[in-house]
N, C-alpha and C positions, 0 to 999 in steps of 0.2 A: 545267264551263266554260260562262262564255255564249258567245250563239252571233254572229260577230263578221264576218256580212255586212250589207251597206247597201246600204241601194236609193237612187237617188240619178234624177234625171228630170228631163229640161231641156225646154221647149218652144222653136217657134222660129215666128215669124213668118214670113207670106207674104214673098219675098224674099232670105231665109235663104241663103248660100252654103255648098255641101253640097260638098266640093271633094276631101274626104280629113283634112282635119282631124280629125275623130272616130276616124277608124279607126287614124290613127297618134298620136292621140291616146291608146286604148286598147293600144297595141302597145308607148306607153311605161311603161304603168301596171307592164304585165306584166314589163317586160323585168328589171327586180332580183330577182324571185322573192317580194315580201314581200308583194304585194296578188296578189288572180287574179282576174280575169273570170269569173264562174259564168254569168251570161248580159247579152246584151243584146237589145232592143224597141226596135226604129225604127216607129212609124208616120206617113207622112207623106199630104198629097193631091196630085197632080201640078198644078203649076202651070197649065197649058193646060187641062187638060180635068176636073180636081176629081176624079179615078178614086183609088179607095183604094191604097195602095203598104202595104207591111209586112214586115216579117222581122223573127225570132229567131232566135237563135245565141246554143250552150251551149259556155264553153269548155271544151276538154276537155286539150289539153297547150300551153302556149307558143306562141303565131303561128298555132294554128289556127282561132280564132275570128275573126282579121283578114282569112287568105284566104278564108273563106267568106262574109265580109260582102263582098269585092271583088268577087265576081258581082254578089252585087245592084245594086252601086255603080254598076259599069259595063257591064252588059248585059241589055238591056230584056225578053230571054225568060227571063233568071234571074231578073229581079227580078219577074216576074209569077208566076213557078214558086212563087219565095219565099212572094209573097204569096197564092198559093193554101193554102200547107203553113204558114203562120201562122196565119189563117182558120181553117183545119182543127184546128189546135192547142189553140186558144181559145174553139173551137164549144159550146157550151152546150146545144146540142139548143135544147126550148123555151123556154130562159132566154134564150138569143139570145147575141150575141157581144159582150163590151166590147171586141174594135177596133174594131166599128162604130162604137160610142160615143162613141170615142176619134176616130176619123175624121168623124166628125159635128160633132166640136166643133172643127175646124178649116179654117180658110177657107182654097181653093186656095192651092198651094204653103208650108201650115204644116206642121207635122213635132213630134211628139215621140217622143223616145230616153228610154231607162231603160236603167240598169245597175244589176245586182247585182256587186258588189266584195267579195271576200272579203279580211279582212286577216289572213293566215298568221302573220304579223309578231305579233301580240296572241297567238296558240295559244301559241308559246314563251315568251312573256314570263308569261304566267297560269301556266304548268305550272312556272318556274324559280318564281315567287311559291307556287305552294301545295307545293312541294317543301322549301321557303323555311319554313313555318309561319304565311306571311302570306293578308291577303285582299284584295279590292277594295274600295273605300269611295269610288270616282269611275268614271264614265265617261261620255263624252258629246263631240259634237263643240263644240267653244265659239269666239268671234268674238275671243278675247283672242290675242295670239303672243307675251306671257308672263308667267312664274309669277307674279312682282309684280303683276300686273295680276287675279290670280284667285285669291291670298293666304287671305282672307275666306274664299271655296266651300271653298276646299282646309282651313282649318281647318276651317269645320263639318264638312266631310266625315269628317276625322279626329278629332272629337269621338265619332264613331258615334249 
């Protein structure tokens, strides 16, 4: 089987309203069972004073990964806690750390998020196909929303 997580990474401007939106954002993703949160990387710089902010969080079963981002969200000694034990995570000894790098490259109060998304949803659908006697011959996120519109790819695809 291939392997059927994505990283997907949003950056955001100084300005940026950081309200709750991501995190119930992420809480809807999970709530069907067919996608899962394997992790998520927020690093932002504080508005005020340009100080590095950061956290990871690995989901581990349904709504765990949302109450553990809610410390950080909303209490300034979790969210420094956070940012020490992400720091730490991503320490490179003498390579150095790419959150710094990542926080260097962003002017007071910007912020980028990553999420790894697993889609459960494709495991089943692969195993009913090679159970099947068939195989894959497309895969990919594509900007079309439908088949008429991606005809053409789909035939060459199934030329092999």
């Amino acid at each position: 089987m291939t392997p059927n997580v994505q990283l997907v990474a949003y950056r955001f401007e100084p300005g940026a309203a950081f309200e709750g939106q991501l995190l119930g954002a992420l809480e809807r993703i999970e709530s069907g069972g067919t996608l899962r949160i394997r992790e998520v990387l927020f690093v932002g710089r504080v508005p005020d004073t340009g100080e590095l902010v950061a956290v990871t969080a690995h989901g581990r079963q349904q709504g765990s990964l949302v109450a553990s981002l809610l410390g950080f969200r909303l209490d300034p000694a979790e969210r420094a806690r956070a940012t020490t034990r992400a720091l730490a995570a991503f320490d490179r000894g003498a390579d150095g750390n790419p959150l710094h790098a990542v926080g260097e490259s962003l002017a007071p109060g910007g912020a980028v998020a990553a999420v790894l998304v697993e889609h459960r949803w494709a495991d089943a659908i692969e195993d009913a196909v090679a159970r099947s006697g068939g195989k894959k011959v497309m895969d990919g996120f594509v900007g079309e929303a439908e088949l008429t519109a991606l005809a053409d790819a789909l035939a060459g695809a199934a030329r092999g």
